[in-house]
C-alpha positions as CSV (number, residue, x, y, z in Angstrom):
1,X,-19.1,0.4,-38.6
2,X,-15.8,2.1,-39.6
3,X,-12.1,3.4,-38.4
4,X,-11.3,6.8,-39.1
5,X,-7.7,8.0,-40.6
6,X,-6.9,11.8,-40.7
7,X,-2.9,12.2,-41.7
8,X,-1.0,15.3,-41.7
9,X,-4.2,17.5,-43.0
10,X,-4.2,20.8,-44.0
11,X,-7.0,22.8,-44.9
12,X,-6.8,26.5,-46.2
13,X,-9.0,29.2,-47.1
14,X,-7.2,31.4,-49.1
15,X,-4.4,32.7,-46.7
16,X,-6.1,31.4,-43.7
17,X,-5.3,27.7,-42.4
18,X,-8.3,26.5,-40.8
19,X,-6.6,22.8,-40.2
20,X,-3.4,22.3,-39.4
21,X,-1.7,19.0,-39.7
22,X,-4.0,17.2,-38.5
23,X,-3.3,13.5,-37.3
24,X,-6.0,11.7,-36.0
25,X,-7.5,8.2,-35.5
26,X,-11.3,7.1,-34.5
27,X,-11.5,3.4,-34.1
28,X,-14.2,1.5,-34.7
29,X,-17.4,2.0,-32.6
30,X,-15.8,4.8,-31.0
31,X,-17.8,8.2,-29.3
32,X,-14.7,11.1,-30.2
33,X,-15.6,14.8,-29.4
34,X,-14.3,17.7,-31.1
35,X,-13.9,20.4,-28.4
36,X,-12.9,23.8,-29.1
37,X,-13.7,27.4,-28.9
38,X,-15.6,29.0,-32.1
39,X,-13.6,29.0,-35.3
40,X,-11.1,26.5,-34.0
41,X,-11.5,24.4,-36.9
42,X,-13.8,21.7,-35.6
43,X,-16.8,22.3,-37.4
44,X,-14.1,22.1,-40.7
45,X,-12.5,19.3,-40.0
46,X,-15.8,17.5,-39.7
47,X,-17.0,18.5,-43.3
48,X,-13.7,17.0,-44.2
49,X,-14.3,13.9,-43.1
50,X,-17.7,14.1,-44.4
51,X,-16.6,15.4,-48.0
52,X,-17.9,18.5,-47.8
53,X,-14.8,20.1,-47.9
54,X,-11.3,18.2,-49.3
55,X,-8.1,19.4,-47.8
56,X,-5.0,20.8,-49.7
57,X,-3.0,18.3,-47.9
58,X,-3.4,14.7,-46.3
59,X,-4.8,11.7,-46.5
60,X,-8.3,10.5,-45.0
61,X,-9.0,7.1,-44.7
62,X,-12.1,5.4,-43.8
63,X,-11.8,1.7,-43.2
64,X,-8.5,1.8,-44.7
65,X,-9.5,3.3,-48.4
66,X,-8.3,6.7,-49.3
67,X,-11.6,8.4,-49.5
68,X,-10.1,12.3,-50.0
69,X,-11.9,12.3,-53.8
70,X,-14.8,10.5,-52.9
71,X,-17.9,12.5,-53.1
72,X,-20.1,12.5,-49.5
73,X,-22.5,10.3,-51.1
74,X,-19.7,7.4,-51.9
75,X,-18.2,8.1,-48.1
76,X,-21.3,6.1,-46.5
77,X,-21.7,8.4,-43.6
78,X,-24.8,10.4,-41.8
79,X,-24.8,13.8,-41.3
80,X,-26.8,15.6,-38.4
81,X,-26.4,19.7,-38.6
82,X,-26.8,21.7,-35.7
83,X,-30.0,23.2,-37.8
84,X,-32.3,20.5,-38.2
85,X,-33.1,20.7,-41.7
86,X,-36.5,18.8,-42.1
87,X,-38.9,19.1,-44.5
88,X,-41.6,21.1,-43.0
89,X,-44.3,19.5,-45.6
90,X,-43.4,15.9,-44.7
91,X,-44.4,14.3,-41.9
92,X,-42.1,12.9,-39.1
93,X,-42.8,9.4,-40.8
94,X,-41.9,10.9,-44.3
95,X,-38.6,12.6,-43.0
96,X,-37.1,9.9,-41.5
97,X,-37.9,7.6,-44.7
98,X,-36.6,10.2,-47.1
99,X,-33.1,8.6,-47.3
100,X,-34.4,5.1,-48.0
101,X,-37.0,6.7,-50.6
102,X,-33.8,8.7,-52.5
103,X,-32.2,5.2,-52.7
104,X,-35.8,3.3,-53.8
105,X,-35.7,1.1,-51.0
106,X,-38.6,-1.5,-50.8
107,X,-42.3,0.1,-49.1
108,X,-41.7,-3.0,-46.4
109,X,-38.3,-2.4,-45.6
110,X,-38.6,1.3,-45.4
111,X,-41.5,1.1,-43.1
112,X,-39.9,-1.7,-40.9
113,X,-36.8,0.6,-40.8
114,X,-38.7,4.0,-39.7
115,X,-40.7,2.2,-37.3
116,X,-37.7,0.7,-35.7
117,X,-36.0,3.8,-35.5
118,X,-38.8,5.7,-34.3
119,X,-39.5,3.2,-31.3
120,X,-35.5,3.9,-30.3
121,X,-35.5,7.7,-30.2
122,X,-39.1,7.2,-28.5
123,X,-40.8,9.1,-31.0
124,X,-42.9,6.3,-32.3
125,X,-46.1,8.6,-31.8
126,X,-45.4,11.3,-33.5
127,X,-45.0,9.6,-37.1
128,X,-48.0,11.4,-38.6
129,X,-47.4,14.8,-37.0
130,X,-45.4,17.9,-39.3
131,X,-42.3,19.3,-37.9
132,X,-44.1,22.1,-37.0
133,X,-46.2,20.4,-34.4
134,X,-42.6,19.6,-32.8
135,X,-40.6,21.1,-29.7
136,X,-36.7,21.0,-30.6
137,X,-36.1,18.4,-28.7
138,X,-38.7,16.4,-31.1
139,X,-37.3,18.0,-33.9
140,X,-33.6,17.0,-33.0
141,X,-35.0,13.1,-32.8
142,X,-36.5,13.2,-35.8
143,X,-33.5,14.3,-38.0
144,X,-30.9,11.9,-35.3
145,X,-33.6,9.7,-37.0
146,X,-33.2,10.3,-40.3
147,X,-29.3,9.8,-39.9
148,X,-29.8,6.4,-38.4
149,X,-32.2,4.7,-40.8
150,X,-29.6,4.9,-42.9
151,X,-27.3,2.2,-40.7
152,X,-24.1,4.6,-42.0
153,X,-20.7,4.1,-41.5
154,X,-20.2,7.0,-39.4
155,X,-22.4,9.5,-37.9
156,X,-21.3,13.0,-38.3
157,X,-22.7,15.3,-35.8
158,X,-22.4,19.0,-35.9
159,X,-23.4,20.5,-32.4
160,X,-26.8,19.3,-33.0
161,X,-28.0,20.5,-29.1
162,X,-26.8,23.9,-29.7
163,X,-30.4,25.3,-30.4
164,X,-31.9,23.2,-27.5
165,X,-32.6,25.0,-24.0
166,X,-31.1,23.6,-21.2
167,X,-33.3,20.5,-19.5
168,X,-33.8,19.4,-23.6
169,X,-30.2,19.4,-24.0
170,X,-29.7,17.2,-21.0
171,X,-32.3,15.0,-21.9
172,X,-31.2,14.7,-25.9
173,X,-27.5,14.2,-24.4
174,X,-28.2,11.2,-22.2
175,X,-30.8,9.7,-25.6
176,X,-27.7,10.0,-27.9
177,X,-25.1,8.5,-25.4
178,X,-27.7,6.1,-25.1
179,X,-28.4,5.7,-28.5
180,X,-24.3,5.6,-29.1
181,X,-23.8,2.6,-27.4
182,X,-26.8,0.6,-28.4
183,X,-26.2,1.0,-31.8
184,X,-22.2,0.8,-31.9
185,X,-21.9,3.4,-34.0
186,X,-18.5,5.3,-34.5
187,X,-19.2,8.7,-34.1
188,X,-17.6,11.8,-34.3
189,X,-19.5,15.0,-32.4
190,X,-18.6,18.6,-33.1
191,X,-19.0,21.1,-29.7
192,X,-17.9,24.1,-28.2
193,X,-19.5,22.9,-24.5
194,X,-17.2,20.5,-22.5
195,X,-19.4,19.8,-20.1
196,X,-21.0,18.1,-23.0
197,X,-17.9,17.1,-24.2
198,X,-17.1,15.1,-20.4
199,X,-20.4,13.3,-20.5
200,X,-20.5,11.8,-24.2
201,X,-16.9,11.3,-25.4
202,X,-15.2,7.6,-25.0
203,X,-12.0,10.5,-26.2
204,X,-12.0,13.9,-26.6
205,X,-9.8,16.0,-29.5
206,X,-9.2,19.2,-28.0
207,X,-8.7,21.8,-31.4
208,X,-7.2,25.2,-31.3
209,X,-6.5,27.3,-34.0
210,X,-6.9,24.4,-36.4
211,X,-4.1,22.2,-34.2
212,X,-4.9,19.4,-32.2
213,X,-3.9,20.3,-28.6
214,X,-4.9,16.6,-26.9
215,X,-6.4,13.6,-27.4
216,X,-7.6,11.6,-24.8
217,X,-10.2,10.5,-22.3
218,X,-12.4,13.2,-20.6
219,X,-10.0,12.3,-17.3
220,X,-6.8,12.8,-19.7
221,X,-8.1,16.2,-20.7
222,X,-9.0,17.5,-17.5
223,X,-6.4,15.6,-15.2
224,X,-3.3,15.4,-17.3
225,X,-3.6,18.8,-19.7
226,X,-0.8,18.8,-22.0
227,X,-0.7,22.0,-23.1
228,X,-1.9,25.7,-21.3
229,X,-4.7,26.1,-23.9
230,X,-6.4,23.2,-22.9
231,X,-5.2,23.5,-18.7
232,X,-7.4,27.2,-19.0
233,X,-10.2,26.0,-21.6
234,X,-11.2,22.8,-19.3
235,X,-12.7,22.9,-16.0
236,X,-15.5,25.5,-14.4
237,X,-13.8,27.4,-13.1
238,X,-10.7,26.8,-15.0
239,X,-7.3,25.8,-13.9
240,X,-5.5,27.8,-12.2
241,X,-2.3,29.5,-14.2
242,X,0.6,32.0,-12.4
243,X,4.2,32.8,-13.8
244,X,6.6,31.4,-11.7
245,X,10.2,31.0,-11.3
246,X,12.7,28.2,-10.4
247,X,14.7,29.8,-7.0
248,X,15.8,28.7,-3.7
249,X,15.0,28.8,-0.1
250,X,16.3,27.5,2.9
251,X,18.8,26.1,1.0
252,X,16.6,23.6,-1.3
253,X,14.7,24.5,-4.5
254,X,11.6,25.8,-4.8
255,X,9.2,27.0,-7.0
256,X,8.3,31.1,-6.3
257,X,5.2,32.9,-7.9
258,X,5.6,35.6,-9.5
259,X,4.5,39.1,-8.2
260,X,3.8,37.1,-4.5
261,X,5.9,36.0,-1.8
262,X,4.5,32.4,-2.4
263,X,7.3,29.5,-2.1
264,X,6.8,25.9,-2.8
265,X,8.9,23.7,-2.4
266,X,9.7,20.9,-5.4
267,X,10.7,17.4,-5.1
268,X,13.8,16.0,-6.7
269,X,11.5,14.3,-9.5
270,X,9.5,17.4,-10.1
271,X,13.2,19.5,-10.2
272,X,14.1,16.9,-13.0
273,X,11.2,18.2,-15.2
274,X,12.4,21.8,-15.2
275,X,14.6,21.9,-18.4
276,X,17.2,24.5,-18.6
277,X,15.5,26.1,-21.6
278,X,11.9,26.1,-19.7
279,X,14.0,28.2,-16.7
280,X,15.2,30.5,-19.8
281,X,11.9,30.8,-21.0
282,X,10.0,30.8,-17.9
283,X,7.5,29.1,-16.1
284,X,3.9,28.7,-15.4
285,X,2.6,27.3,-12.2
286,X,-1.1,25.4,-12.7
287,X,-3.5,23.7,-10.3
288,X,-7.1,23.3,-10.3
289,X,-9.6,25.3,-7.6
290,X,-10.3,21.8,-6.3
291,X,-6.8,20.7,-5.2
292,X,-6.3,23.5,-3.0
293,X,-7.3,22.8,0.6
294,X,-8.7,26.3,2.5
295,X,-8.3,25.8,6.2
296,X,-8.5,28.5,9.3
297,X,-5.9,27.3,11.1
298,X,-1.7,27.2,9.9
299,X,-0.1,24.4,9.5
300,X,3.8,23.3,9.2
301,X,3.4,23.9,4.9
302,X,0.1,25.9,5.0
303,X,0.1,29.4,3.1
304,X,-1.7,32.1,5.0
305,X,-3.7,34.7,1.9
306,X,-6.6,37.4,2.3
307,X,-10.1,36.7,0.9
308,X,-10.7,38.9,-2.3
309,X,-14.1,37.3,-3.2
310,X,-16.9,35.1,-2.4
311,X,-19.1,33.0,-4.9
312,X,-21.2,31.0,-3.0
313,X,-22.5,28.5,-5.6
314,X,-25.1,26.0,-4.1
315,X,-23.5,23.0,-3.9
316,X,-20.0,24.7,-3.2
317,X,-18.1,27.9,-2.8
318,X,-15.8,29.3,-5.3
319,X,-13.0,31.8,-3.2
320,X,-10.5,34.2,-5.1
321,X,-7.8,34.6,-2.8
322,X,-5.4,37.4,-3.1
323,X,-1.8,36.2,-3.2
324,X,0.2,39.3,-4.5
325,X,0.5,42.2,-6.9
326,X,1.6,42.9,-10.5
327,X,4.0,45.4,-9.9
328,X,3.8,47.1,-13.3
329,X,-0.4,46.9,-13.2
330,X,-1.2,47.0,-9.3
331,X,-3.7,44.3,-10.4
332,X,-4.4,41.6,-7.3
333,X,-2.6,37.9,-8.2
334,X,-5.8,35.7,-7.6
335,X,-5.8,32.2,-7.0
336,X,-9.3,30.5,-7.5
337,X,-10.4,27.4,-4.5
338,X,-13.4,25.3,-4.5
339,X,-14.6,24.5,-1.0
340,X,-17.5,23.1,0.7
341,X,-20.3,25.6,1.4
342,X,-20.1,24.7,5.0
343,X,-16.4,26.9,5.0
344,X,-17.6,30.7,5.8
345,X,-15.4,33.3,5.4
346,X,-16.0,36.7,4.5
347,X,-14.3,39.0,2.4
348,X,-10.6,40.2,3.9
349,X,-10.2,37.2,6.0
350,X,-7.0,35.6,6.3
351,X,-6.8,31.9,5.6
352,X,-4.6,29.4,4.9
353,X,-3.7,27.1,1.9
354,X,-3.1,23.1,1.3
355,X,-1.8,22.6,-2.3
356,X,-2.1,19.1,-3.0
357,X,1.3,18.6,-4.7
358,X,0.9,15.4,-7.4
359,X,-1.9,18.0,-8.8
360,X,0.3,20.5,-9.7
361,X,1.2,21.4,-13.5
362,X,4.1,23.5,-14.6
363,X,4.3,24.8,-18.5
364,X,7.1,26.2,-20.3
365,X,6.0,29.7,-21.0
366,X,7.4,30.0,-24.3
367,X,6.3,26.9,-25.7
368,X,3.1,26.4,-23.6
369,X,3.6,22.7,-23.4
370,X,3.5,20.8,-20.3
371,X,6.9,19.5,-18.7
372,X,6.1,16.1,-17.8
């Protein structure tokens, strides 16, 4: 398989930068998601990769060769778009073969090579059928299968579930992390979905705007957010994000949110953090739903809050508590917890909050990175 290089690209469209310096590198065998919103530059940066598009700036590397004038033929890589693309008048058989044809590729090899591809992606009985005897599940097999009987460098795939309903999508998901690992292939996977993104990816790129925000494991991304783009894009519900300010009480510091009469108090190592220049700039306060603890009694630290809203989920409860008001809007200052399904409260109850504080983030305001 191969090792990936982007350095410092840049790709524009007219006035429009669709990639941004872009520094990046897939090693060898590796799963790596592209996460993003639409028109983040994902889907771009792919087709880079894949010479379909060539940047203005940068070097790409594949295995360590400048590949940047390489056409996508030369680059030895597969391609799966989120529209399948088969040729309705072929058979499955036929589709899957079509690369190795295009190549002239020996009768034997090409039908020990379909075969062996067909019994992986269990679709081994369908070889004589037309793509329009298919479900898209089927149909998404067939062309993973006409990318693999290849044996590419790299597989390319462009959110290749996106048309699939639900249950297919989970069941295509688990066949190509499968798949992934069996084969070793280094792969790179375009998506906008990060639940998608958490169950595939040995590393996830998190893109916004055509810059790189993170790259890391799916724990990195969700645990250790480096930026507030990718704090509020991962999680359902998202991460919880409030202005704050450095001030004091009691005589000690402590962190105050905005608009509320919330104080928490910061330890010395978390008072190092704070940068004069984030306190000029300001501050904002982050914490997932989940590492808040609702409770119906006080306790010494406990914050007591009024229920806004209930959303009873199944399997647990999502609670907007009301912690304040924007004085300028009059809107509520909400604060999202996750609890079990077995806590019942009822809308204008007062409760009381746990923050568990290793969980909690804080962001300078002006440059939205994290202070660590």
């Amino acid at each position: 398989m191969a090792n990936i290089k982007l350095e410092n690209i840049e790709k524009r469209f007219g006035d429009f930068v669709a990639v941004k310096d872009f520094n990046l590198e897939v090693q060898d065998k590796e799963f790596v998601v592209f996460l993003g919103p639409s028109g983040c530059g994902k889907t771009t940066t792919l087709r880079l990769i894949a010479g379909l598009e060539y940047p203005e700036e940068g070097d790409i590397l594949i295995d360590g060769e400048r590949v940047n004038d390489l056409t996508p033929a030369d680059r030895d890589i597969a391609f799966v778009f989120q529209f399948y693309a088969l040729y309705p008048h072929l058979s499955v058989y036929d589709n899957i073969a079509f690369p190795l044809k295009a190549v002239k590729v020996s009768k034997s090899e090409i039908d020990t090579q379909v075969k062996r591809v067909a019994e992986i992606l269990q679709i081994a009985n369908m070889l004589n059928r037309k793509p329009s005897m298919l479900s898209g599940g089927e149909m998404q097999r067939v062309a993973l299968g006409r990318a693999m009987v290849r044996q590419p460098k790299v597989y390319l795939l462009d959110e290749p579930m996106a048309n699939l309903d639900a249950k297919i999508r989970v069941d295509t998901r688990a066949e190509i992390k499968r798949l992934q690992h069996e084969i070793g292939a280094t792969t790179i996977f375009v998506t906008h979905d990060q639940v998608e993104a958490m169950s595939l990816a040995d590393r996830i790129a998190v893109i916004h705007q055509g810059v790189l925000q993170q790259i890391g494991t799916p724990y990195e991304v969700y645990n250790r957010p480096e930026s507030l783009f990718v704090a509020g894009f991962m999680g359902m519900p998202t991460m919880n994000l409030l202005d704050a300010e450095l001030t004091a009480q009691g005589g000690e510091s402590a962190l105050r949110l905005s608009h509320t009469d919330v104080y928490l108090p910061l330890s010395p190592q978390r008072q190092t953090t704070i940068s004069t220049a984030a306190q000029k700039n300001g501050l904002v306060f982050g914490i997932r739903p989940e590492h808040i603890t609702a409770v119906n009694q006080p306790s010494e630290r406990s914050i007591a809050a009024d229920v806004h809203l209930v959303e009873p989920l199944g399997a647990v409860n999502i609670l907007d508590i009301r912690l304040g008001t924007h004085l300028e809007t009059q809107e509520p200052v909400l604060l999202r917890v996750r609890t079990h399904p077995t806590f019942h409260v009822t809308v204008g109850d007062t409760i009381w909050l746990n923050f568990n504080e290793t969980e909690i983030h804080l962001f300078d305001r002006e440059t939205e990175r994290v202070l660590s």
